[in-house]
Each structure stands twice: as structure tokens, then as C-alpha cells.
N, CA and C atoms as an extended XYZ file, in Angstrom:
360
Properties=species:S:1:pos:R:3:atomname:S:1:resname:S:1:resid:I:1 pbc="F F F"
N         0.817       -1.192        0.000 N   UNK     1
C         0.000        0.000        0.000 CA  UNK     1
C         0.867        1.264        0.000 C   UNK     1
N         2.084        1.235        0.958 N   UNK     2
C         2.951        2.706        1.284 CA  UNK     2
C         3.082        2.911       -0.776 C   UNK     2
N         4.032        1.434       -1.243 N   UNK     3
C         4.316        1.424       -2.599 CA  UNK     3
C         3.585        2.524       -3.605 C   UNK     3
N         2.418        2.296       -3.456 N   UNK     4
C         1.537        2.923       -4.561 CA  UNK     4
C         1.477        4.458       -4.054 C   UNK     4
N         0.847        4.409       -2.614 N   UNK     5
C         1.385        5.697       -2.423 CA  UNK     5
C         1.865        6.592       -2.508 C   UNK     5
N         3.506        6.154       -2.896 N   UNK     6
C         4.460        6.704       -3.100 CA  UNK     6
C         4.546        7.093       -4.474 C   UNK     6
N         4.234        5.858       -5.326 N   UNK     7
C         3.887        6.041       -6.547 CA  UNK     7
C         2.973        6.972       -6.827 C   UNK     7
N         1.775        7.274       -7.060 N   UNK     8
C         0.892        8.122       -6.902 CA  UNK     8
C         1.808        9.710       -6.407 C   UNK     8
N         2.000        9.805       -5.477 N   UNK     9
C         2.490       11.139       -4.840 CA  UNK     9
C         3.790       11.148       -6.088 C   UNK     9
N         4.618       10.744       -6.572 N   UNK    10
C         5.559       10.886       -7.388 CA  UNK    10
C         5.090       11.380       -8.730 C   UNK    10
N         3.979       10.499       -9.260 N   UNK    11
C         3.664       11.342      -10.440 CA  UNK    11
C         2.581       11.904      -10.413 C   UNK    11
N         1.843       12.585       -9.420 N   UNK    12
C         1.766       13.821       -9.208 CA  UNK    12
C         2.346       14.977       -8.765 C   UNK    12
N         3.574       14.886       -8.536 N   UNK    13
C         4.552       15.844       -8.186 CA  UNK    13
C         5.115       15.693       -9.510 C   UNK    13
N         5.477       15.395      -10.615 N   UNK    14
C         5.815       15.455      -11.923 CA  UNK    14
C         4.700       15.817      -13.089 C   UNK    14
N         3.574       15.293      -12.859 N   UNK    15
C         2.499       16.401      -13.174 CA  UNK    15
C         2.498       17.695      -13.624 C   UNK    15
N         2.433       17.848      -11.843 N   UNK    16
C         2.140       18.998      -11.487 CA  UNK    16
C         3.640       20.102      -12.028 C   UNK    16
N         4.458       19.643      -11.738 N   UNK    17
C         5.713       20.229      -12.713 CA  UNK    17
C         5.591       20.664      -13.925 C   UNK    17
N         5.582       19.912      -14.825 N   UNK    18
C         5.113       19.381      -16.262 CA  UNK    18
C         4.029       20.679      -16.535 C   UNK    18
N         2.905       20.874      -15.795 N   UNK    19
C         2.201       21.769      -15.988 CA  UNK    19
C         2.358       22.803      -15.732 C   UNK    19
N         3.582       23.297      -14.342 N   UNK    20
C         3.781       24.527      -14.279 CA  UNK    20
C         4.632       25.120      -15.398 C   UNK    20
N         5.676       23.779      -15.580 N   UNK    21
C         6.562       24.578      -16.558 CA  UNK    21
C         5.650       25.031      -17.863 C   UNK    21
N         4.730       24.216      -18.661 N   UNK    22
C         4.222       24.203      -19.632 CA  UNK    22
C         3.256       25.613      -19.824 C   UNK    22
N         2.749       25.955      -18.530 N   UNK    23
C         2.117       27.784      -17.518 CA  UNK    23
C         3.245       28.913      -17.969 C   UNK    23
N         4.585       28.378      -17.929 N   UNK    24
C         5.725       29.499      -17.898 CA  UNK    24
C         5.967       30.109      -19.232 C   UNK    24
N         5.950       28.477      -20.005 N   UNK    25
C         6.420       28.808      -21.530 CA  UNK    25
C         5.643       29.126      -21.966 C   UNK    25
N         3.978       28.819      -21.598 N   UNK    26
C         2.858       29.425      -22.855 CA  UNK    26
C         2.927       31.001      -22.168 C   UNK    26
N         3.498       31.459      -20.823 N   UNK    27
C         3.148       33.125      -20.439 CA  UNK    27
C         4.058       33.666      -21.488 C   UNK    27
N         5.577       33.238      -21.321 N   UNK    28
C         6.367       34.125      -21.977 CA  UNK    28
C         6.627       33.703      -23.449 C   UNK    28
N         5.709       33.270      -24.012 N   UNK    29
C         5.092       32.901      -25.471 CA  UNK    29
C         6.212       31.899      -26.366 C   UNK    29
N         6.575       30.554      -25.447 N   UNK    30
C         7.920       30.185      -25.861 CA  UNK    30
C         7.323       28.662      -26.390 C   UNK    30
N         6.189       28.753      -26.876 N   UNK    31
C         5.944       26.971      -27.003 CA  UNK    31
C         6.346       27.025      -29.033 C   UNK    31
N         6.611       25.962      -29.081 N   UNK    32
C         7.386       26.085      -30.477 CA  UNK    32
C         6.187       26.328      -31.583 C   UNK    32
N         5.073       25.711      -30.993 N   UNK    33
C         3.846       24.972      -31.986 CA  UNK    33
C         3.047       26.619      -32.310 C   UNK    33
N         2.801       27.819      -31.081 N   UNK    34
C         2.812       28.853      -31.522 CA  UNK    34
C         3.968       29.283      -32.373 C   UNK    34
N         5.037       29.533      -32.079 N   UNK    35
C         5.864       30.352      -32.507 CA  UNK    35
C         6.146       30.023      -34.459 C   UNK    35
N         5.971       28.713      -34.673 N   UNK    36
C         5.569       28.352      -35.713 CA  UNK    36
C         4.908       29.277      -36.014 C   UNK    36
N         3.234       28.752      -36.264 N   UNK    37
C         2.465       29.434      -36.676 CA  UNK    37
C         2.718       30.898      -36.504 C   UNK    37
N         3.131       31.795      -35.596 N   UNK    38
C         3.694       32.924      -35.786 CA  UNK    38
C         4.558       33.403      -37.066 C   UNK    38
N         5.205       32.419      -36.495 N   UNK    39
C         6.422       32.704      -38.085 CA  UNK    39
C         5.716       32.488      -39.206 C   UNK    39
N         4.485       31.513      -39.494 N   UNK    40
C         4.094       31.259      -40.658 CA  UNK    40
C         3.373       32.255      -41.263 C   UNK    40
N         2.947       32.919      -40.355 N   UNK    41
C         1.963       34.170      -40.626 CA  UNK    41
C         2.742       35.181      -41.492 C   UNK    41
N         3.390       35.283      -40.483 N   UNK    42
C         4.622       36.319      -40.892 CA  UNK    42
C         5.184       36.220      -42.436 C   UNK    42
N         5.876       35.057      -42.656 N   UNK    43
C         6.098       34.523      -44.256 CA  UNK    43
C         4.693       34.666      -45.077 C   UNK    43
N         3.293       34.711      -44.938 N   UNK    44
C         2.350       35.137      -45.714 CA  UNK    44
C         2.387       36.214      -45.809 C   UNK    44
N         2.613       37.164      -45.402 N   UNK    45
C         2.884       38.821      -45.593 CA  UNK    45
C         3.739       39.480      -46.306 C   UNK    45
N         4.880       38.661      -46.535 N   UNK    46
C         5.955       39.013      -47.272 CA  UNK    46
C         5.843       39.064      -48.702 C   UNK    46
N         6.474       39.886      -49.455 N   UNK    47
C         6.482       40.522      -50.731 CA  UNK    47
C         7.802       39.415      -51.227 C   UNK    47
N         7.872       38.758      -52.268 N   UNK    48
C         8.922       37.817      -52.731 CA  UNK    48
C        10.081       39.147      -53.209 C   UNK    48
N        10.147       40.083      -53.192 N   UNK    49
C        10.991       40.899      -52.912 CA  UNK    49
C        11.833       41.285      -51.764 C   UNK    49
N        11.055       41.352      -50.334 N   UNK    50
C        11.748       41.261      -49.288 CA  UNK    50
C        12.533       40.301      -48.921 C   UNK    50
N        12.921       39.238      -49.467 N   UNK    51
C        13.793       38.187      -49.227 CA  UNK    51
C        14.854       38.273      -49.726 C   UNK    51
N        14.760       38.761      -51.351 N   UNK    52
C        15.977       39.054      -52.233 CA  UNK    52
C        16.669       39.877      -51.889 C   UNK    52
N        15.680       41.356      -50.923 N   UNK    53
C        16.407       42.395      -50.942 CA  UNK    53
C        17.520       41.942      -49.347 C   UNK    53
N        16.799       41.163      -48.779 N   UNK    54
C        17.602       40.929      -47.255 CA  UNK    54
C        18.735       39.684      -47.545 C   UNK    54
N        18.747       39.079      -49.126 N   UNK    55
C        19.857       38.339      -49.438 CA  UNK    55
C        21.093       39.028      -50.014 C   UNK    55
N        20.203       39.853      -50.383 N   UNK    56
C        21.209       40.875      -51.727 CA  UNK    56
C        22.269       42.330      -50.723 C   UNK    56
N        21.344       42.209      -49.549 N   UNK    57
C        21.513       43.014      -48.431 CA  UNK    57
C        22.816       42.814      -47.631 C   UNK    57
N        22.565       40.757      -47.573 N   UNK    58
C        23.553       40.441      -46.502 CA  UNK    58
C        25.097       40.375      -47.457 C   UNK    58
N        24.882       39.585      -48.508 N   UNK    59
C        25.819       39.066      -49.692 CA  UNK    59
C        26.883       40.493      -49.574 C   UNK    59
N        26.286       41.091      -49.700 N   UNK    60
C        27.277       42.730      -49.867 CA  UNK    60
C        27.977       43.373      -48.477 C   UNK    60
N        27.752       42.493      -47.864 N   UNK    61
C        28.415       43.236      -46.567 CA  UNK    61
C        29.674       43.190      -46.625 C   UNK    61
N        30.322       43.328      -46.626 N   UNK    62
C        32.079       43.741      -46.239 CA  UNK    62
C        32.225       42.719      -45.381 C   UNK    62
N        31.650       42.567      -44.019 N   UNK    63
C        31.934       41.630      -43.056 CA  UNK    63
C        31.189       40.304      -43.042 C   UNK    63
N        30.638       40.209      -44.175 N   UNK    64
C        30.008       39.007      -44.239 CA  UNK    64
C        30.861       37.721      -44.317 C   UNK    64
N        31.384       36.377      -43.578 N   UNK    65
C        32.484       35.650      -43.767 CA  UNK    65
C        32.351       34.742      -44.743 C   UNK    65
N        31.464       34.406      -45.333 N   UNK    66
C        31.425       33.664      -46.557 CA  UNK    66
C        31.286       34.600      -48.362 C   UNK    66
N        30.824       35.983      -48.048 N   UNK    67
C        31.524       36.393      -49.029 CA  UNK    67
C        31.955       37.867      -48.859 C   UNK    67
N        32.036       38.501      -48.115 N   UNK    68
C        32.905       39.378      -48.010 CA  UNK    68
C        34.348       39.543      -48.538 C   UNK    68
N        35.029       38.390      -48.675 N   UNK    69
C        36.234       38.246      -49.680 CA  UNK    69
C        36.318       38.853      -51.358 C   UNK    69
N        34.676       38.564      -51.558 N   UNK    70
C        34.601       38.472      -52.857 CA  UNK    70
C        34.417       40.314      -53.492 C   UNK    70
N        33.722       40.966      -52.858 N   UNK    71
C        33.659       42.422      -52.623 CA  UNK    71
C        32.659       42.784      -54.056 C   UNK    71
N        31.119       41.921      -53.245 N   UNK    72
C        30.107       42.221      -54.167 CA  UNK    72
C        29.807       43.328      -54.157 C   UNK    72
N        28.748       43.726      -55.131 N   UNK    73
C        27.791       44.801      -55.563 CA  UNK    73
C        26.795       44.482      -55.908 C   UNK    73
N        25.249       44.769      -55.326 N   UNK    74
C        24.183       44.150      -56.008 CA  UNK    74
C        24.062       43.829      -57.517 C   UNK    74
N        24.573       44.454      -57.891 N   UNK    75
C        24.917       44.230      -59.954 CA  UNK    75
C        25.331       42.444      -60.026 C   UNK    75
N        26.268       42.356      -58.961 N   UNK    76
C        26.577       40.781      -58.876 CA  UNK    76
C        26.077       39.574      -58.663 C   UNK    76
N        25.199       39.767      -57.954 N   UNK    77
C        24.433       38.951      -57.460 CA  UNK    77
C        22.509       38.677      -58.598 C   UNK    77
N        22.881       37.237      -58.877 N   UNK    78
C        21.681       37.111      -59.759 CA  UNK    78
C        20.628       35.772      -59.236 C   UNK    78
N        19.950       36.765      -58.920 N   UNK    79
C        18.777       35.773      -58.149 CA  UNK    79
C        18.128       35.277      -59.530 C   UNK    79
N        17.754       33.657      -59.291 N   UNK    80
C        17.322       32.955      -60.376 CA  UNK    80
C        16.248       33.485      -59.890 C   UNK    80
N        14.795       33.328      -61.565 N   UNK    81
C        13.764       33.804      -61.631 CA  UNK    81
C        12.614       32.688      -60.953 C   UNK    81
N        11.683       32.927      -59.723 N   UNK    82
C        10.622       32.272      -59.663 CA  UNK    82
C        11.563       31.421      -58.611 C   UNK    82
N        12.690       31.960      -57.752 N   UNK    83
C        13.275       31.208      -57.133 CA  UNK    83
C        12.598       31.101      -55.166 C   UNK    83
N        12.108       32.601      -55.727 N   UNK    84
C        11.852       32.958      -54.025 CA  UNK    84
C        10.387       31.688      -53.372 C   UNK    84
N        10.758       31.241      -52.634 N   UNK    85
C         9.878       29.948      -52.066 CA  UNK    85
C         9.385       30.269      -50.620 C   UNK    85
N         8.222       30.505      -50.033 N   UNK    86
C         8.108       30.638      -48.598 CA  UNK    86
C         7.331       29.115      -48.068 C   UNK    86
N         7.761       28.632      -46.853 N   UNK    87
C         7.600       27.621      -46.790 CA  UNK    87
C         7.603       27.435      -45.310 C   UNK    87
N         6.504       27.119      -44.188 N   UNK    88
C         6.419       27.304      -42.966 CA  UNK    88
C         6.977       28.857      -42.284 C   UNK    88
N         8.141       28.741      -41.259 N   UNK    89
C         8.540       29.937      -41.391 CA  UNK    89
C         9.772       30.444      -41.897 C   UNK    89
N        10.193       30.443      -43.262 N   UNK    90
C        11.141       30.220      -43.978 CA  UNK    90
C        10.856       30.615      -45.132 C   UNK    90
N        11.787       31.669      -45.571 N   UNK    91
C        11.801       31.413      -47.173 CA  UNK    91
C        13.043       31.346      -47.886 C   UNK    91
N        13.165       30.899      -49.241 N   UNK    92
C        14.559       30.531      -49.735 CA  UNK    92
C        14.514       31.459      -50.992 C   UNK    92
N        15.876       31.793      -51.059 N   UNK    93
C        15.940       32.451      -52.350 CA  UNK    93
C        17.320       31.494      -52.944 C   UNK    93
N        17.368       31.186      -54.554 N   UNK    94
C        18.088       30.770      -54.903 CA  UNK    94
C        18.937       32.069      -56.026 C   UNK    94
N        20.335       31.551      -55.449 N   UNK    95
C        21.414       32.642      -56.651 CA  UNK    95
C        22.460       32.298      -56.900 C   UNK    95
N        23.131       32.873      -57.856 N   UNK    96
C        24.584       32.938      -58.255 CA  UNK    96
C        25.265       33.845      -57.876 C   UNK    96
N        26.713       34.017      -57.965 N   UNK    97
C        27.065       35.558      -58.107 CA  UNK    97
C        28.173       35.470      -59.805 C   UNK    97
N        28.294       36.569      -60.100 N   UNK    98
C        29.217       36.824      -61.237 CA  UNK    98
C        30.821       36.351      -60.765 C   UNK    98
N        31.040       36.244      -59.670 N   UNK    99
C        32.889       35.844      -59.221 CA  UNK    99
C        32.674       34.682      -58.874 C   UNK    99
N        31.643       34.089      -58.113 N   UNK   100
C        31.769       32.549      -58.458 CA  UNK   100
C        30.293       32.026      -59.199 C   UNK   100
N        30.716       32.212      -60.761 N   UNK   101
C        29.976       31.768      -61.585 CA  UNK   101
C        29.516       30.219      -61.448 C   UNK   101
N        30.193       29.534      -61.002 N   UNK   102
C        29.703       28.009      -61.139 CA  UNK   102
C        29.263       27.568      -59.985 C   UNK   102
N        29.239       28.565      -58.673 N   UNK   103
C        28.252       27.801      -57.702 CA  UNK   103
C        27.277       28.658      -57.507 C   UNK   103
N        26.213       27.663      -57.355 N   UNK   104
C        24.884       27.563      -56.705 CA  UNK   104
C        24.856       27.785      -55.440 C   UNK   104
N        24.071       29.162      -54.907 N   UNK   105
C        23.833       29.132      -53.769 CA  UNK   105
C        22.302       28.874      -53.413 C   UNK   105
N        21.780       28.468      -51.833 N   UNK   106
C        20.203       28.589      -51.513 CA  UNK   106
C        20.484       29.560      -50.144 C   UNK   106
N        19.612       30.844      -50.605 N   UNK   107
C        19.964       31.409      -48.832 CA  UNK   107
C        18.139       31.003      -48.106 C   UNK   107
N        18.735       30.956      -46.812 N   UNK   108
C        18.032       30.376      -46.263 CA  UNK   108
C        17.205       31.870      -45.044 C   UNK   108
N        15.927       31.782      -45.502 N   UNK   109
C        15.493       33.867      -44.176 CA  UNK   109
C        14.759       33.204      -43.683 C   UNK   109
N        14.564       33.919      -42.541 N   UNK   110
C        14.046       33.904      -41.180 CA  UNK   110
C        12.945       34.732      -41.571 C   UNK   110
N        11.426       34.616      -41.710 N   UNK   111
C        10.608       35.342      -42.018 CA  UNK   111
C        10.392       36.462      -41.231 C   UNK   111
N        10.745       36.809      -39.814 N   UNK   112
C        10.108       37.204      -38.818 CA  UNK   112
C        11.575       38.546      -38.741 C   UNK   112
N        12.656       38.417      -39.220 N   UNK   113
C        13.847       39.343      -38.990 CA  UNK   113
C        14.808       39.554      -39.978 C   UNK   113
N        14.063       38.921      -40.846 N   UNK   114
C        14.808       38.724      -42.490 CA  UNK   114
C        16.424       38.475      -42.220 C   UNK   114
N        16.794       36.983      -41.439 N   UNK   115
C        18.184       36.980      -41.028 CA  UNK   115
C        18.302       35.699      -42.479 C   UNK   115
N        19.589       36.108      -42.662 N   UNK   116
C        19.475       35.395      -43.673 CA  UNK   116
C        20.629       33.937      -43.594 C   UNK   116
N        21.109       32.896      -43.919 N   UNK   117
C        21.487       31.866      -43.766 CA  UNK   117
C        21.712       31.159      -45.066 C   UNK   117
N        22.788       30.482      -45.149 N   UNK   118
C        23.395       30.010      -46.732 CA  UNK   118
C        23.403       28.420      -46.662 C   UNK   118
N        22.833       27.805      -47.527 N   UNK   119
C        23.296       26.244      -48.312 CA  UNK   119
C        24.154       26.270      -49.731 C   UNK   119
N        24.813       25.517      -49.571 N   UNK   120
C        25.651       25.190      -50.857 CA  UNK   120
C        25.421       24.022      -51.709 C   UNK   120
């Protein structure tokens, strides 16, 4: 009898945990399954222009470490046509640049801060 007891009182004290924490993250708006849908919203609003311009934005930075070496100019950079894709909370733009003609890039944005992120 103590056995079950104990049992019982154990996972209700893990429960009850489980639920406070789950109280904390939905206050300070941290559950993923919103924040999704947040972001997804967000990517419906967007103009397939705002992606290019926050790729074409980052590509040119001076301090950018993957091409900052190369010492673009938007003139350089050629976003393929019908490339821009939004997709949960994400959108992709696909490009080239004129100094490295033979690779393919996919940048990868953050709908919600237009941060942008590279595949090769």
C-alpha cells in the first residue's frame, strides 16, 4: 500500500511540474507549436521581394564571412527567376554571383527578422 502511495504522490509531483513549466512557456510565449504558426503568418505577408532584398543586403556586406572576400555589388548577385519559395517559417531564395559563376547558392530567411542563412 505505502508502494503505490508513493507512486501516486511521485507522479503527481511530476504532473504537477510538467504543468507549471508548460504555464511558464505558454506566459512568456515560448511553445514552439505557436511560434511556428507565428512565423508562418509572418512569411504570408511578405512581398517575394523582401527576401531578395535581405539576401542581396547580406551578400554585400564587407563583413560578411562567406563572401565578403569576394567584394560584391548588387549588380553581382543574380537571383534565379521564380526562385523565391516561402515555406512554414522560412523562405529561400536561390542565386549565383558573377565571381563565383559556377556555384549555386540557396539562402536560407528567417521570415520574422529577415536573417538570412546560406546552403551550398
Amino acid at each position: 500500500m505505502k508502494v503505490w502511495i508513493w507512486i501516486f504522490t511521485v507522479s503527481a509531483v511530476v504532473l504537477v511540474g510538467a504543468i507549471a513549466i508548460g504555464l511558464v512557456q505558454r506566459s512568456l510565449g515560448l511553445l514552439p507549436a505557436q511560434i511556428d504558426a507565428a512565423e508562418t503568418k509572418i512569411c504570408h505577408t511578405l512581398t517575394p521581394q523582401q527576401p531578395v532584398q535581405a539576401v542581396i543586403a547580406d551578400v554585400t556586406r564587407p563583413d560578411n564571412r562567406r563572401f565578403g572576400q569576394y567584394h560584391l555589388t548588387a549588380s553581382d548577385i543574380h537571383i534565379e527567376p521564380y526562385s523565391v519559395i516561402t515555406s512554414g517559417p522560412f523562405a529561400t531564395v536561390n542565386f549565383t554571383t558573377s565571381r563565383t559563376a559556377n556555384q549555386r547558392y540557396i539562402a536560407k530567411i528567417k521570415c520574422s527578422d529577415l536573417s538570412v542563412s546560406y546552403f551550398d
